[in-house]
C-alpha positions in Angstrom: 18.0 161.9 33.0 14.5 160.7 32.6 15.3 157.0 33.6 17.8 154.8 35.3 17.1 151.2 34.7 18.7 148.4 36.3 20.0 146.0 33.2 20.4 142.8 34.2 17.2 143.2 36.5 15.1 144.2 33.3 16.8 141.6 31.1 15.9 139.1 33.7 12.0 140.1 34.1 11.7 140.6 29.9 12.6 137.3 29.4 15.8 138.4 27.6 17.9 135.9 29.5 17.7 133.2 32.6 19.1 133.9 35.6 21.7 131.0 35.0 23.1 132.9 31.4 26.7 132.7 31.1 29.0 135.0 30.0 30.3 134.5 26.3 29.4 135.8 22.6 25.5 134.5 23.5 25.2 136.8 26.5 26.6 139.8 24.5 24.6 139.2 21.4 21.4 139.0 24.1 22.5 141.6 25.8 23.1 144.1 22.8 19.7 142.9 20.9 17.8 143.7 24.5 19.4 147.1 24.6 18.3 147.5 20.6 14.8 146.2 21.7 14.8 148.9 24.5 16.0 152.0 22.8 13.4 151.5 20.1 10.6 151.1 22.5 11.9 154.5 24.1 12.3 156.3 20.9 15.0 158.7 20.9 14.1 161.5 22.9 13.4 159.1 26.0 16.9 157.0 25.0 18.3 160.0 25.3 17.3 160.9 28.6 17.6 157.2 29.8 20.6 155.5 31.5 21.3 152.0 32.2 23.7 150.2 34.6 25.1 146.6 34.5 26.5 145.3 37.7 29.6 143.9 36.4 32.8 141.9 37.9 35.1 142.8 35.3 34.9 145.4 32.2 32.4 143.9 29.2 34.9 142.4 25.8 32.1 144.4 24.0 31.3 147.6 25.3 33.2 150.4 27.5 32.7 151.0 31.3 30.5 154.2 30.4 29.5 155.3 27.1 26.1 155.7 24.7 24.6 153.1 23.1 21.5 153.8 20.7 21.4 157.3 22.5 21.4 155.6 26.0 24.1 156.3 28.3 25.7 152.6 29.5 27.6 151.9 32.6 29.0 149.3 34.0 29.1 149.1 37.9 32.3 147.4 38.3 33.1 145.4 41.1 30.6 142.9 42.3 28.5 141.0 39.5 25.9 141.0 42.0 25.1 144.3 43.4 21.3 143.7 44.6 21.3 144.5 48.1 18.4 141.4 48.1 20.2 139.0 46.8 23.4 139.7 49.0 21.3 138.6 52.0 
C-alpha cells in the first residue's frame, strides 16, 4: 500500500460534496465521479497501491464493504458514519 486516504474527509476538502450531502443516487453518483477523478489523478500504478476507507453506518446500495474500484482497493468502515475521533468530541 502506497496510500490510505480517508474518503469522506477528501471528498469534503475537494469540494466533491458539503458536509450536509445526503445519502441517495446524488451522493453515489458524487461519490463514484470523485473516486473516477482520483484514480486518474493517481494513474494506475499509484491506484493500485492506494486504498480508501468510507466510514459508513450501513453497507453502500452501490458498492461492496471491500473490493477494487478503478484499481483502488474500497472499504467501508461499518459501524459509525462518523468515525473522526475530532468530531466525536
Amino acid at each position: 500500500m502506497l496510500w490510505l486516504i480517508d474518503g469522506y474527509n477528501l471528498m469534503h476538502a475537494a469540494g466533491a460534496i458539503d458536509k450536509h450531502a445526503k445519502n441517495g443516487r446524488t451522493f453515489h453518483r458524487k461519490r463514484r465521479r470523485f473516486l473516477d477523478v482520483l484514480a486518474g489523478a493517481l494513474g494506475a500504478d499509484r491506484a493500485a497501491r492506494t486504498t480508501i476507507v468510507f466510514d459508513a453506518k450501513k453497507p453502500p446500495a452501490d458498492f461492496p464493504v471491500e473490493g477494487t474500484y478503478q484499481g483502488m482497493s474500497i472499504i467501508f468502515a461499518l459501524g459509525d458514519e462518523d468515525a473522526d475521533p475530532a468530531s466525536n468530541g
